[in-house]
Phi, psi and omega in degrees: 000313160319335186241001158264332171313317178255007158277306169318320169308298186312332180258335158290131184310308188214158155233127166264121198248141175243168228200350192020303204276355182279356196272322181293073171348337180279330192291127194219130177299082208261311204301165189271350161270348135332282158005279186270003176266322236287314199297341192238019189277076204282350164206109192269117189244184162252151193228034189248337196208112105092283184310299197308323178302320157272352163317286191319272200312339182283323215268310171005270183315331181282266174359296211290329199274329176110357141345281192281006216270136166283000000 
C-alpha cells in the first residue's frame, strides 16, 4: 500500500483522504495501512456527516487556486 500511496503522491497535485473515524477526536492513524498512507496524505478530514462534504467542497477550489496545498 505504501508504495502506491507514494506513487499517488508523485502523481497527484494533493491527495485528499476522507474518513468516517476522523469526526471521532479520539481518532489517531493506527492501523497499519494508515501508517503507512498518513506521511503522503496532505489532508485527512471526516467524512461522516453533510457538514464534512461541504468542508471537502470548500477546500476543492483552495487545491485548484494552489491555496489550499498543505
Amino acid at each position: 500500500m505504501e508504495s502506491q500511496v507514494a506513487r499517488l503522491s508523485r502523481l497527484a497535485y494533493s491527495i485528499v483522504w476522507m474518513s468516517p473515524l476522523k469526526a471521532d477526536p479520539a481518532y489517531r492513524p493506527l492501523t497499519r495501512g494508515m501508517r503507512l498512507a498518513f506521511p503522503y496524505i496532505d489532508h485527512l478530514l471526516a467524512a461522516d456527516s453533510l457538514g464534512d462534504l461541504e468542508r471537502v467542497a470548500e477546500l476543492l477550489p483552495k487545491l485548484v487556486s494552489g491555496t489550499g496545498h498543505a
